[in-house]
SERO-4910 file (N, C-alpha, C, O; in steps of 0.05 Angstrom, whole numbers):
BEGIN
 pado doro    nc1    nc2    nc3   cac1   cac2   cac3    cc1    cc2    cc3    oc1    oc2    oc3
  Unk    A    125   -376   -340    100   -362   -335     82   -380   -318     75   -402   -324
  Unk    A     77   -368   -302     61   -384   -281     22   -383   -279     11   -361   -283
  Unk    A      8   -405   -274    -18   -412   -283    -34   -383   -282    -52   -373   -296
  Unk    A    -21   -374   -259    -49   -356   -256    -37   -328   -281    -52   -316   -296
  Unk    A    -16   -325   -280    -12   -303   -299    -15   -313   -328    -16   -296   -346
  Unk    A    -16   -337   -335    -31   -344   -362    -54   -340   -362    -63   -321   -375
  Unk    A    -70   -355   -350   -104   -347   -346   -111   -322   -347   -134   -317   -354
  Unk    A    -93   -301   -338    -99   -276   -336    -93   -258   -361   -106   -237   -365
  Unk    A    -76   -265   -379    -68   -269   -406    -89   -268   -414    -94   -247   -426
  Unk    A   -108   -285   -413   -128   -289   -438   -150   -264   -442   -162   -258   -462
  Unk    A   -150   -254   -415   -158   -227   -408   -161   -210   -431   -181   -204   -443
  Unk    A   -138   -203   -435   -130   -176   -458   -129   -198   -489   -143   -195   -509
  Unk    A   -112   -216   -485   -120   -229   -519   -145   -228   -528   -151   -218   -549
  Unk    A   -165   -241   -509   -201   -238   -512   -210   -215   -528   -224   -213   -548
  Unk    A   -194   -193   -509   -207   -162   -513   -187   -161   -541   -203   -158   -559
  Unk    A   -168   -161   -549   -162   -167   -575   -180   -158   -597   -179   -140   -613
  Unk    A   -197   -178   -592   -217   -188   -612   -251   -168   -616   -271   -177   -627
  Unk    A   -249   -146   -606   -259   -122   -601   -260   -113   -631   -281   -107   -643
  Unk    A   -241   -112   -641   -242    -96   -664   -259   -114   -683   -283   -113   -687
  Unk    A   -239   -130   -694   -244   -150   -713   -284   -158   -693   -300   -167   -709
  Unk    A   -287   -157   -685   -327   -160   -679   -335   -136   -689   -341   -133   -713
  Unk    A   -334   -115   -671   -339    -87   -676   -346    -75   -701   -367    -62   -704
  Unk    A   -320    -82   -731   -318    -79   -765   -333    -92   -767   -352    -82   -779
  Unk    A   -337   -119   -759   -356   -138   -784   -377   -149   -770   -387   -170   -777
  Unk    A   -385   -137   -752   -417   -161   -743   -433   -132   -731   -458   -130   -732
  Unk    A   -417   -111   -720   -435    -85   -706   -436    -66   -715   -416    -55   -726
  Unk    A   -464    -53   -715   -475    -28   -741   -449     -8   -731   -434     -6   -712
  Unk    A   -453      5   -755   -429     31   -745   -436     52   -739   -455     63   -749
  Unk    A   -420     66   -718   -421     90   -697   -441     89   -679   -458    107   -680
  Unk    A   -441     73   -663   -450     57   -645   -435     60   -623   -441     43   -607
  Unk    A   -413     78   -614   -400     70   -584   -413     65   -565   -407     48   -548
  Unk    A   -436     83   -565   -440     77   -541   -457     59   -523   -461     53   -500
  Unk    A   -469     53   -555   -491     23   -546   -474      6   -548   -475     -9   -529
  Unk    A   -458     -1   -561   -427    -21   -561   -421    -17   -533   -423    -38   -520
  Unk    A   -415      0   -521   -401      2   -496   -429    -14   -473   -423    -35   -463
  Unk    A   -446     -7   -469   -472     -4   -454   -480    -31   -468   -504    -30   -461
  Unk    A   -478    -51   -480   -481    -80   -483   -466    -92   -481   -469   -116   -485
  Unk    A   -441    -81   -472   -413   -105   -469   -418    -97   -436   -412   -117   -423
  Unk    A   -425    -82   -423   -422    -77   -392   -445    -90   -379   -439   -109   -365
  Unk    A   -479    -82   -382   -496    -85   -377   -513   -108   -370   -526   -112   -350
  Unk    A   -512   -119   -391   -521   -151   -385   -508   -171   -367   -517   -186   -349
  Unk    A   -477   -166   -378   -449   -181   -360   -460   -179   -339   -465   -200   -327
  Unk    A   -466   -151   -326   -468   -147   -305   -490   -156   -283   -489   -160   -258
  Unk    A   -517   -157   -306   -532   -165   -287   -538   -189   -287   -552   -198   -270
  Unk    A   -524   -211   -316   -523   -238   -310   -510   -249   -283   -517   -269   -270
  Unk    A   -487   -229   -277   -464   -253   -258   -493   -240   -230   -503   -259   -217
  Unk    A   -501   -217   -224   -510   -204   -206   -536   -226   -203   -543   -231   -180
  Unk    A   -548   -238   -220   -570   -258   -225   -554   -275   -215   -552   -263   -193
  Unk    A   -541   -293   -213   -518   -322   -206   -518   -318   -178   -530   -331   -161
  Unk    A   -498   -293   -176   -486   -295   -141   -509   -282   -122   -511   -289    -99
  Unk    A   -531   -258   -134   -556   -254   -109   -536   -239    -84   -534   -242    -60
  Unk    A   -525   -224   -100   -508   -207    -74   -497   -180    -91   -484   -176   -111
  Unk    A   -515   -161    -68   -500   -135    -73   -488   -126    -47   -486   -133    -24
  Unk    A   -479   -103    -63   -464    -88    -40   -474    -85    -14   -497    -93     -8
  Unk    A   -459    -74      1   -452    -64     34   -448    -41     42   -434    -26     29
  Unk    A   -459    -34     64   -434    -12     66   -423     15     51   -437     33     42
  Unk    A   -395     10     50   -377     31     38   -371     29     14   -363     47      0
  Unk    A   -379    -12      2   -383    -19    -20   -396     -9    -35   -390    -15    -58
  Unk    A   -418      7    -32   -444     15    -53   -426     37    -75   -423     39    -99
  Unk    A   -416     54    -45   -395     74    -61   -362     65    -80   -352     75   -100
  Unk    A   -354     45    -65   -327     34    -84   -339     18    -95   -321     13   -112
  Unk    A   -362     -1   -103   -370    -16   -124   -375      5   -149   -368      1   -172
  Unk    A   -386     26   -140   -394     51   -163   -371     69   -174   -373     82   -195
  Unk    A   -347     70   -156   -329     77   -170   -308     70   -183   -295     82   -200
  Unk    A   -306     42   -170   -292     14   -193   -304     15   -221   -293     20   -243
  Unk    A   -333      8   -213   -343      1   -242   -347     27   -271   -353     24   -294
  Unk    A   -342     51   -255   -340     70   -270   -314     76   -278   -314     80   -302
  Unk    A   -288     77   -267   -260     73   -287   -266     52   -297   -280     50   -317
  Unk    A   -252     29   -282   -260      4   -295   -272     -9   -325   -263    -23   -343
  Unk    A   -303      7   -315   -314      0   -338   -325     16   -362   -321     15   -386
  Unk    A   -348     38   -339   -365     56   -354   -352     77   -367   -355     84   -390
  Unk    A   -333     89   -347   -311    119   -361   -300    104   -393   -305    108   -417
  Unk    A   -277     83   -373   -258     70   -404   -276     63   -426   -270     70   -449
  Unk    A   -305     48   -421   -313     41   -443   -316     69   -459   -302     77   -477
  Unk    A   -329     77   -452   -336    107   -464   -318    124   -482   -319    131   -505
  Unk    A   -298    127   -461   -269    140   -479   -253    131   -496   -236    141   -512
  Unk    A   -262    106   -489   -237     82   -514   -260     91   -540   -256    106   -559
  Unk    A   -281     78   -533   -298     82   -570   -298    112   -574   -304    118   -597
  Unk    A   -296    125   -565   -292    160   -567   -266    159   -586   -266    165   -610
  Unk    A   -243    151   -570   -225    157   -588   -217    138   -607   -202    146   -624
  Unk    A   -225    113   -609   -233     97   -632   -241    110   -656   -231    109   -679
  Unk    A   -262    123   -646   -287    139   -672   -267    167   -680   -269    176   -702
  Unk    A   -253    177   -664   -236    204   -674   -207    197   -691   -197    212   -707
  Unk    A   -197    170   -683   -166    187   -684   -165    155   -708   -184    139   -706
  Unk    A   -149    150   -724   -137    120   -731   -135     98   -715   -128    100   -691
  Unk    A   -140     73   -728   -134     52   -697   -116     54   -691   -112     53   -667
  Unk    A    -91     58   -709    -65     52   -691    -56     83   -662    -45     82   -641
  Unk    A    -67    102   -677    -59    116   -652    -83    122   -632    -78    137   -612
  Unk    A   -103    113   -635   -120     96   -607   -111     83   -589   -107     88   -565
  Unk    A   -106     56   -607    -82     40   -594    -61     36   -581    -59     16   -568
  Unk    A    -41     53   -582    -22     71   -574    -24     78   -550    -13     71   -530
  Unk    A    -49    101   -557    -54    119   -530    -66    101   -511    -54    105   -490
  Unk    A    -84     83   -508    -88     59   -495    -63     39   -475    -62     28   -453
  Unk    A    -46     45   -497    -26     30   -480    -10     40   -465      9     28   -456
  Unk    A    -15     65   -460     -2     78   -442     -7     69   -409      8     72   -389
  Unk    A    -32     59   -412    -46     49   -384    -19     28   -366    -22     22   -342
  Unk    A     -3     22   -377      9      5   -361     31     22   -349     38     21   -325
  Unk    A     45     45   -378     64     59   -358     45     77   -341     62     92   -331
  Unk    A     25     84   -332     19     99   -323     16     84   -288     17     97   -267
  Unk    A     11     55   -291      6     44   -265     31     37   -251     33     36   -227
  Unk    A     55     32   -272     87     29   -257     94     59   -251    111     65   -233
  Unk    A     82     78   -265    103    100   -243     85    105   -226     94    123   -212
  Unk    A     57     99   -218     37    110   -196     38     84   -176     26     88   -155
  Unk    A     53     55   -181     42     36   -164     54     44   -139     41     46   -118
  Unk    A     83     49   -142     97     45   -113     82     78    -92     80     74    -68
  Unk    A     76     99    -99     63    119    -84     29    107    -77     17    111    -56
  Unk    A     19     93   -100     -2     79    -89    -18     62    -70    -37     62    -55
  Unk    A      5     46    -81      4      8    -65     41      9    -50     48    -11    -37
  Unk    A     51     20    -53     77     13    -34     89    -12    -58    103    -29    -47
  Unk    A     86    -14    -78     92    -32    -87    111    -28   -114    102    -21   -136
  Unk    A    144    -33   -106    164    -26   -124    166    -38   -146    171    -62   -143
  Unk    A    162    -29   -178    173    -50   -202    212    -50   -196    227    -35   -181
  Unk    A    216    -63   -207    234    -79   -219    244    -66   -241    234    -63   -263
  Unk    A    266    -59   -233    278    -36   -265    275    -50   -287    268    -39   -308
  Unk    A    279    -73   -284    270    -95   -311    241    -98   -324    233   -103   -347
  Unk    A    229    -93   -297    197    -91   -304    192    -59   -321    179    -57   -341
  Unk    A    203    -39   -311    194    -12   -321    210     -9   -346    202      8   -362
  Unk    A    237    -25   -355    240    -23   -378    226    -41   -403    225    -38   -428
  Unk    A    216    -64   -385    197    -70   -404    176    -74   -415    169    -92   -431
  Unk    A    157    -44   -399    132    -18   -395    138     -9   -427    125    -13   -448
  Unk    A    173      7   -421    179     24   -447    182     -2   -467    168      3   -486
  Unk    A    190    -19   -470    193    -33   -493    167    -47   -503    165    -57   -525
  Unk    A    152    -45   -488    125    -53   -494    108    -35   -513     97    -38   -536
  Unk    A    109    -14   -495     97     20   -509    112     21   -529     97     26   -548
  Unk    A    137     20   -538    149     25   -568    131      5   -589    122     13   -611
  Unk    A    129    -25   -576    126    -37   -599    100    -33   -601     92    -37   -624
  Unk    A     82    -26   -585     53    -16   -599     55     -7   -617     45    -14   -638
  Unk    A     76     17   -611     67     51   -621     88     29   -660     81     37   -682
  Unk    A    101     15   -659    110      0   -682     89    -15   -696     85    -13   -720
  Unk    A     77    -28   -683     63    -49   -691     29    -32   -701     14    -44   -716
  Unk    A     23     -6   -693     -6      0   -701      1     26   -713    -14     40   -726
  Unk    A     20     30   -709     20     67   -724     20     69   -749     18     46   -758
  Unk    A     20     83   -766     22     88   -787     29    120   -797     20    140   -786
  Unk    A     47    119   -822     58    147   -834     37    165   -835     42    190   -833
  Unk    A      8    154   -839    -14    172   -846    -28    185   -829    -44    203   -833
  Unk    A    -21    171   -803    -41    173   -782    -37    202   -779    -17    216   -781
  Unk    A    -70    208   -774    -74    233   -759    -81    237   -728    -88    218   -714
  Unk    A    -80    261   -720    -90    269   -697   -105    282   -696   -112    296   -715
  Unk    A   -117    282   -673   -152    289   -668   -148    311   -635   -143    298   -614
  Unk    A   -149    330   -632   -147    334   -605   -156    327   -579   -143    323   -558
  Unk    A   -190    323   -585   -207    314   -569   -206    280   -566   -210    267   -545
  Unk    A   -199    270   -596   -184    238   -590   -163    237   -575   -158    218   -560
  Unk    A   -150    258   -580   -126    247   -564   -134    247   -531   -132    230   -513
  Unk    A   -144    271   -531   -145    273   -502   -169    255   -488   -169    252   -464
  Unk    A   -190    242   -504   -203    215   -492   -198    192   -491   -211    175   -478
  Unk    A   -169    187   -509   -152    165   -509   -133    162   -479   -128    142   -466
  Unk    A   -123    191   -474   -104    188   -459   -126    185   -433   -122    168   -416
  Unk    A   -144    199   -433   -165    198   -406   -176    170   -396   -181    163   -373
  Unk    A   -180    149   -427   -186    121   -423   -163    111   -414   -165     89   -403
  Unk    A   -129    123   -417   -116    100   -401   -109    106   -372    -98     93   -354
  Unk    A   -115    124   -373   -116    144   -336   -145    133   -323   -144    135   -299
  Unk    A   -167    125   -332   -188    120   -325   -177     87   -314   -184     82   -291
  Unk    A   -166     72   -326   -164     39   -329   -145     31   -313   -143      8   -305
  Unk    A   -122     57   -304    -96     59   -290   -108     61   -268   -103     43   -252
  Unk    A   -131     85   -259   -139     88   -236   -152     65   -215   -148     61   -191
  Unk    A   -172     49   -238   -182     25   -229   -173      7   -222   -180     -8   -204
  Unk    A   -148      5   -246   -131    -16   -231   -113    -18   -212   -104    -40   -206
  Unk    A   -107      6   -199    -97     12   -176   -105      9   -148    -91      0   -130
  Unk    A   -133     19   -147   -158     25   -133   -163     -5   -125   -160    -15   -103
  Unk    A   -173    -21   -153   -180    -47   -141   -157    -66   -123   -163    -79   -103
  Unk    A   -136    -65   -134   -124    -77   -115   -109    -66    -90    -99    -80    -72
  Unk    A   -111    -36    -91   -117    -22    -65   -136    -32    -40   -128    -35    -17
  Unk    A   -165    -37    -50   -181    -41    -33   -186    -68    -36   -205    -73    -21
  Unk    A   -178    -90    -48   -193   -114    -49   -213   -130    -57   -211   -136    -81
  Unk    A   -226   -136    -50   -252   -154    -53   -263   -160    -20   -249   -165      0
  Unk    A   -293   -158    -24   -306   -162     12   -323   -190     -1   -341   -193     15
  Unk    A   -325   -206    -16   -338   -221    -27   -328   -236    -52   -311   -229    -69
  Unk    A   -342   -258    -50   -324   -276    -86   -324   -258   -113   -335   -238   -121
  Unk    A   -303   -276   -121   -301   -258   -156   -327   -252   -172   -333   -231   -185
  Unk    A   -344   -278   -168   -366   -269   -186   -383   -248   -177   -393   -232   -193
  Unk    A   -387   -248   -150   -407   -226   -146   -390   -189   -141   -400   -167   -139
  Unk    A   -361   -199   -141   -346   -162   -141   -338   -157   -172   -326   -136   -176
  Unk    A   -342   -168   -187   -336   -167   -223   -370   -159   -234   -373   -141   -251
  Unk    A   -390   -173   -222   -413   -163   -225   -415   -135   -212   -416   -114   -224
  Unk    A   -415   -137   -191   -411    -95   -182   -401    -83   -211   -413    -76   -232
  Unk    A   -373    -83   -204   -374    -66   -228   -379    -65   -261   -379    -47   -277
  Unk    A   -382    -97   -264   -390    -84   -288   -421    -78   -305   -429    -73   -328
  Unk    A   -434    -81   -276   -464    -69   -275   -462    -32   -264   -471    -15   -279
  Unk    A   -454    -27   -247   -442     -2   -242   -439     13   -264   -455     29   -271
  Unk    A   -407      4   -280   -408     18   -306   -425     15   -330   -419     32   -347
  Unk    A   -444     -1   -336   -461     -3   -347   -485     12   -352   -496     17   -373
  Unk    A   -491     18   -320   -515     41   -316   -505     73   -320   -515     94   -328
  Unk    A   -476     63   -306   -465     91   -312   -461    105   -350   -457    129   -355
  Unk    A   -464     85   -366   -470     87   -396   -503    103   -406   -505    121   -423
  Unk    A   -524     91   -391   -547     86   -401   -559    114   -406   -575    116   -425
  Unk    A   -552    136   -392   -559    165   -398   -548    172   -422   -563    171   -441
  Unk    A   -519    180   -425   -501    176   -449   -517    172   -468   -525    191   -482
  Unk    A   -527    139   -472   -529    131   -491   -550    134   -494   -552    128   -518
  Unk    A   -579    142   -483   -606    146   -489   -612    169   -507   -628    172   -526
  Unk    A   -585    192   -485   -588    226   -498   -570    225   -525   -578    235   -546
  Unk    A   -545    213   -524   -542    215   -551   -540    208   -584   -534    218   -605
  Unk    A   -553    178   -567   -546    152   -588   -587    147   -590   -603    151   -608
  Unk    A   -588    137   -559   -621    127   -574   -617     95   -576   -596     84   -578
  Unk    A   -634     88   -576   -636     51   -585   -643     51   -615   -659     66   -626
  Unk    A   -624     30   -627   -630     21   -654   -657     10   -654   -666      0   -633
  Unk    A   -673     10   -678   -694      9   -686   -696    -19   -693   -718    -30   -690
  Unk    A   -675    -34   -701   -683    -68   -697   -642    -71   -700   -623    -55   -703
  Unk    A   -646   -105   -696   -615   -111   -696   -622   -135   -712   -642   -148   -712
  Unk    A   -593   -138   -731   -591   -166   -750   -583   -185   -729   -572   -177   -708
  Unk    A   -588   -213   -734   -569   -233   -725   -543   -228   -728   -532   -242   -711
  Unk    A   -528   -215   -739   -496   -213   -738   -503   -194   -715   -494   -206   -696
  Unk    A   -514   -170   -706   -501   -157   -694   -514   -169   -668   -504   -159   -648
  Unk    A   -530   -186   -663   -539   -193   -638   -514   -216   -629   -510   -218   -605
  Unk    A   -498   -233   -647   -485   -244   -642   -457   -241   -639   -441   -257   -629
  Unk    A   -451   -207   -651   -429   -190   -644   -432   -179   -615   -411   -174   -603
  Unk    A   -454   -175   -601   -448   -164   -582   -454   -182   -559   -450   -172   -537
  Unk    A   -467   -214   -562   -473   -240   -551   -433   -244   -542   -425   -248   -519
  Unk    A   -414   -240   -565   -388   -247   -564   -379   -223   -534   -369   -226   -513
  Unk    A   -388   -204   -545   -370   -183   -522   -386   -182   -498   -376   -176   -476
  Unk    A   -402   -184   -499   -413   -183   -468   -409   -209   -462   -418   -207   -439
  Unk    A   -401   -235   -464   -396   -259   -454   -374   -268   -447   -369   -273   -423
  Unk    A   -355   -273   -467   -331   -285   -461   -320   -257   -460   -304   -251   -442
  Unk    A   -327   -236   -481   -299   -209   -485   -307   -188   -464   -295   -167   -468
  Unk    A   -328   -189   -438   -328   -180   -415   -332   -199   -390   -312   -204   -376
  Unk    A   -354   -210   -386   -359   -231   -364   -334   -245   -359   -322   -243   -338
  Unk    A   -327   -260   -380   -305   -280   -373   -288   -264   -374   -279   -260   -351
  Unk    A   -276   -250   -394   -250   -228   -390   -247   -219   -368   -225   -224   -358
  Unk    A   -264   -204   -353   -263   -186   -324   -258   -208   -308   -246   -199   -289
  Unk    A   -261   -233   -305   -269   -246   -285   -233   -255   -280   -220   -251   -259
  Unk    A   -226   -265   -302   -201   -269   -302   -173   -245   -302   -150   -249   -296
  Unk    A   -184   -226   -310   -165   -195   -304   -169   -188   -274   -151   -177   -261
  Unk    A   -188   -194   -264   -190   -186   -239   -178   -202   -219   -165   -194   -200
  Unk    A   -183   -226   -226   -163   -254   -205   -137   -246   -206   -124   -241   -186
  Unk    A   -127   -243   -231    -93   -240   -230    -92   -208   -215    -77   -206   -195
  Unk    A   -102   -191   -222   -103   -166   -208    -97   -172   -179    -79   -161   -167
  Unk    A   -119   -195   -168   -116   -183   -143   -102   -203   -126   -106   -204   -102
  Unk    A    -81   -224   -141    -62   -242   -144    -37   -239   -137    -24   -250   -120
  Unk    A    -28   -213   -163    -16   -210   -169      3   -190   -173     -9   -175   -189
  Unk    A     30   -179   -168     40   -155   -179     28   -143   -193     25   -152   -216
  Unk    A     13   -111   -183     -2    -98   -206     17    -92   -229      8   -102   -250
  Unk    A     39    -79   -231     53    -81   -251     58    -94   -273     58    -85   -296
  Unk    A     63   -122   -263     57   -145   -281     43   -154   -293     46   -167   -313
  Unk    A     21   -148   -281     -9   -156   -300    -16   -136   -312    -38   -136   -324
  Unk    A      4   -110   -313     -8    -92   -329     -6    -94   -347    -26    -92   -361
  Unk    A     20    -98   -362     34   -104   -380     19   -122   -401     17   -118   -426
  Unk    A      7   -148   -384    -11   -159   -408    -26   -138   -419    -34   -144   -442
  Unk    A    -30   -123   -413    -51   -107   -432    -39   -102   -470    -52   -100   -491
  Unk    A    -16   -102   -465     -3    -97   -492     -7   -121   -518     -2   -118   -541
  Unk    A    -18   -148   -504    -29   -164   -518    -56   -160   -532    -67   -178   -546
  Unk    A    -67   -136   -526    -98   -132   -538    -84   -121   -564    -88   -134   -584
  Unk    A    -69   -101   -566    -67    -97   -599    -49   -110   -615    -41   -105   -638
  Unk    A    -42   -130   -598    -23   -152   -614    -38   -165   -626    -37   -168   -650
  Unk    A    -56   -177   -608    -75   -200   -612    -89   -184   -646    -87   -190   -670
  Unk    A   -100   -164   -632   -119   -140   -648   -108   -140   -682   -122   -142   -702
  Unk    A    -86   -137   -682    -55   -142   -697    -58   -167   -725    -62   -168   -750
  Unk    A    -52   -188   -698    -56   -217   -717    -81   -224   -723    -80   -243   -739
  Unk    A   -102   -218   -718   -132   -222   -722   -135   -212   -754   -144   -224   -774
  Unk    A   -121   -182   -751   -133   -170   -787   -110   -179   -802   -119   -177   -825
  Unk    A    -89   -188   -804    -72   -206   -817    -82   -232   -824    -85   -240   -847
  Unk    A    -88   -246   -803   -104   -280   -808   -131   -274   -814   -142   -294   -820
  Unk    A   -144   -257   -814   -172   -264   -819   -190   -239   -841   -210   -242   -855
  Unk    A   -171   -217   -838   -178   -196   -860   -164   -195   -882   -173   -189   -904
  Unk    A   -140   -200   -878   -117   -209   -899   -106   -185   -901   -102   -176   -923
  Unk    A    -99   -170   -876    -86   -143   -875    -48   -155   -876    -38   -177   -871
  Unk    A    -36   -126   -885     -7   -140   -884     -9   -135   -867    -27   -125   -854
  Unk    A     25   -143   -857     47   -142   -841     74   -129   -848     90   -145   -857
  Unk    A     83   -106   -846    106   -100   -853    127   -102   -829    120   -103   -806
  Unk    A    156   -101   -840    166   -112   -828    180    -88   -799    197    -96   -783
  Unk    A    165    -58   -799    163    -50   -772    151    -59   -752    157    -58   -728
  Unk    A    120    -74   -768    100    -84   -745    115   -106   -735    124   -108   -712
  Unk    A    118   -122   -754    138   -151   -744    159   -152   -722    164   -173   -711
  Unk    A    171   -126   -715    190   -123   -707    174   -107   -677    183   -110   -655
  Unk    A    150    -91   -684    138    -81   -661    122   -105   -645    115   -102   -622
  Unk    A    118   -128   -659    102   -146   -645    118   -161   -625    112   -171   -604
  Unk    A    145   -160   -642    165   -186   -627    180   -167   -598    195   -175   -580
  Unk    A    171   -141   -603    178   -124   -579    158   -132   -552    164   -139   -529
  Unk    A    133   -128   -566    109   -137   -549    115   -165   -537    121   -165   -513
  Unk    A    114   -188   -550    125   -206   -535    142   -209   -517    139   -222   -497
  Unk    A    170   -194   -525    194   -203   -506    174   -178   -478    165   -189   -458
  Unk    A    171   -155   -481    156   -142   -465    146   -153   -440    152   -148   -417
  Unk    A    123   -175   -453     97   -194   -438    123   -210   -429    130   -198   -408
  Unk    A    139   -228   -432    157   -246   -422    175   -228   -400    173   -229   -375
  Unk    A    189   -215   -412    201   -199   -387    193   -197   -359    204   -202   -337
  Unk    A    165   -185   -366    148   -179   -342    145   -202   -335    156   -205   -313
  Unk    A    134   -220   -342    131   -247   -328    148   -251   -311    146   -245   -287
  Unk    A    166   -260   -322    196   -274   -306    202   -254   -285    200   -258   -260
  Unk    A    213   -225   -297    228   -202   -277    218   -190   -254    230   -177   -237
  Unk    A    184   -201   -256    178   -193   -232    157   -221   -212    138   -223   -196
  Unk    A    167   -231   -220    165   -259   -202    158   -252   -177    171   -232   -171
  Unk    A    145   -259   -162    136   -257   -133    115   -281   -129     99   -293   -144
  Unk    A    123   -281    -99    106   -299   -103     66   -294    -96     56   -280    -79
  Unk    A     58   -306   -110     28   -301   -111     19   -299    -89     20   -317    -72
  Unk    A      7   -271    -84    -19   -268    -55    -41   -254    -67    -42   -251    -92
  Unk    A    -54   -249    -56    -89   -236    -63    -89   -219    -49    -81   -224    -26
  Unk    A    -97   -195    -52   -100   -178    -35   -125   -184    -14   -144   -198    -21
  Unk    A   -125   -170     18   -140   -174     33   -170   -178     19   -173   -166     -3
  Unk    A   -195   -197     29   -212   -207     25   -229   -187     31   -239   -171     16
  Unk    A   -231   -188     59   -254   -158     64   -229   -136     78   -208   -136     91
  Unk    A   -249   -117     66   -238    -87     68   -238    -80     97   -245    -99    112
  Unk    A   -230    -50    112   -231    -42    120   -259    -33    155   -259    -31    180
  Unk    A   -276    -33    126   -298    -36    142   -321    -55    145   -333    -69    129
  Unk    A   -323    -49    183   -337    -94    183   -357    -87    170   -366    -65    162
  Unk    A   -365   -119    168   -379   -129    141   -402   -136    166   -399   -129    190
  Unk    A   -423   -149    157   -447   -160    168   -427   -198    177   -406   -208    169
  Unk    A   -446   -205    197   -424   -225    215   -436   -248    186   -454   -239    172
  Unk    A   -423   -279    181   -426   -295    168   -454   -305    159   -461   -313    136
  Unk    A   -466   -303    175   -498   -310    182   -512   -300    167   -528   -309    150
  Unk    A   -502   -272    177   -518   -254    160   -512   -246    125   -527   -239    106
  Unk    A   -490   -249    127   -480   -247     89   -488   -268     84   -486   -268     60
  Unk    A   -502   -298     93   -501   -317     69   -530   -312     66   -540   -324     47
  Unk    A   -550   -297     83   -578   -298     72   -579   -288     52   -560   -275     43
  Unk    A   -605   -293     36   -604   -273      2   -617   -256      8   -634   -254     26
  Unk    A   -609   -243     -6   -609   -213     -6   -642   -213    -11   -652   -235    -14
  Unk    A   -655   -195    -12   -685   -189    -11   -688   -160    -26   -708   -156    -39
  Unk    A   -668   -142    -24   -679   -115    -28   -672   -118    -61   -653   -132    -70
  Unk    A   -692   -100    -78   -693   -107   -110   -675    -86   -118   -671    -64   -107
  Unk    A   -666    -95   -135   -641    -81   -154   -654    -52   -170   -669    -49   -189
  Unk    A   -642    -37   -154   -650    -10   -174   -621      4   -185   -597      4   -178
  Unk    A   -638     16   -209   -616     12   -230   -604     37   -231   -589     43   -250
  Unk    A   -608     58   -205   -582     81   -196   -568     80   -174   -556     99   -164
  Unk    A   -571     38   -159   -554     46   -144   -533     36   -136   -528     29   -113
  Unk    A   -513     35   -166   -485     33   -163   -473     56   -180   -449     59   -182
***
């Protein structure tokens, strides 16, 4: 496994750790201020750092990145979180990777590796092993905001390495995950409302996800993204409910039976497969897009015009 697809790894293990914060440090039934504090701040910290917004045709693909990407998926993931059992949340989540190997090559021109797409399906089994349960129920409207969050996350991740980056990581990771952030803030005003005060646990539950479990996460999902075989990096995604997995085993003292055991060690060979089977060698997708940019000169002045908060 090679540097940059480990680093990119840490991506989804990070996000892992979503749940296990979420149960024990953040008030409950909260999606959508959960969602709208893991996007929001991220966003306008890195946007504070780099002093660069969009361009152009950017205003519009910064706003529609950051809404699969960020604002849709966040939304629909805690949607179907709050409806269905974790394990078949989870599940339906992981569908996002087969959904990007059978759309990459009509997308991006870009063929998996029969080795790679069989081990999409061996991946998706050992989820659906490792989180399901005899009891689980179904939810209709879960299901279908589960499946919409991994069609939402498929699309983005397509899209982005479709079009690239016209600027460094920190300031195109800030686009969107300020984009989807604002794209939350109606949502969550009309149907949630702001909590009336927050404990120290929950200010430091959501200090965890908007920092390392978005800022840093995106920053590093996005490099290998646009690195790397989209295919390949999709696949890490199946480490979030692994990770998700061993967290309530080591730290809640949840069992392990010996289907999960057997669905986890699927997930691994899965993540390895992909590694190795689709080897290529590392490029980045084009730097700037399509359409010219302002000449050098002019992109390195700072920016002057003030950030308003409808226009990504």
């Amino acid at each position: 496994m090679n540097r940059t697809l480990a680093l990119t790894a840490l991506a989804p293990i990070t996000w892992g750790t979503t749940y296990l914060v979420t149960t024990e440090l953040l008030p409950a039934d909260r999606p959508l201020l959960t969602a709208t504090l893991r996007a929001l701040p991220a966003g306008l910290l890195l946007l504070a750092v780099t002093r660069a917004l969009p361009r152009g045709a950017w205003w519009w693909k910064a706003a529609v990145l950051g809404t699969l990407n960020i604002g849709a998926f966040f939304a629909l993931m805690f949607l179907s979180a709050y409806r269905l059992p974790g394990g078949v949340a989870a599940t339906l989540g992981a569908v996002h990777p087969l959904l990007v190997a059978l759309l990459a090559g009509t997308v991006l021109g870009e063929r998996a590796r029969p080795a790679v797409k069989g081990a999409v399906v061996v991946g998706l089994a050992g989820v659906a092993l490792l989180v399901l349960t005899p009891s689980a129920r179904l939810d209709a409207f879960g299901v279908a905001a589960g499946l919409l969050a991994a069609g939402s996350t498929a699309a983005g991740v397509l899209l982005t390495k479709r079009w690239g980056r016209p600027v460094p990581l920190l300031a195109f990771t800030g686009w969107q995950l300020l984009a989807g952030g604002l794209v939350l803030v109606a949502p969550l005003m009309l149907l949630e409302g702001l909590p009336a005060s927050m404990t120290a646990e929950n200010l430091v539950g959501y200090a965890w996800l908007a920092l390392p479990g978005t800022a840093l996460a995106y920053l590093l999902w996005f490099r290998g993204l646009l690195r790397l075989p989209v295919t390949r990096v999709s696949l890490l995604s199946f480490l979030t409910p692994l990770t998700a997995g061993v967290l309530g085993w080591a730290v809640l003292g949840q069992t392990l039976s010996v289907p999960q055991l057997v669905g986890a060690a699927a997930v691994l060979a899965a993540v390895t497969i992909g590694a190795y089977a689709g080897r290529t060698r590392p490029r980045e997708s084009p730097r700037r897009p399509k359409t010219p940019l302002p000449s050098p000169a002019a992109a390195s002045s700072p920016p002057t015009a003030a950030l308003v908060p409808n226009a990504c």
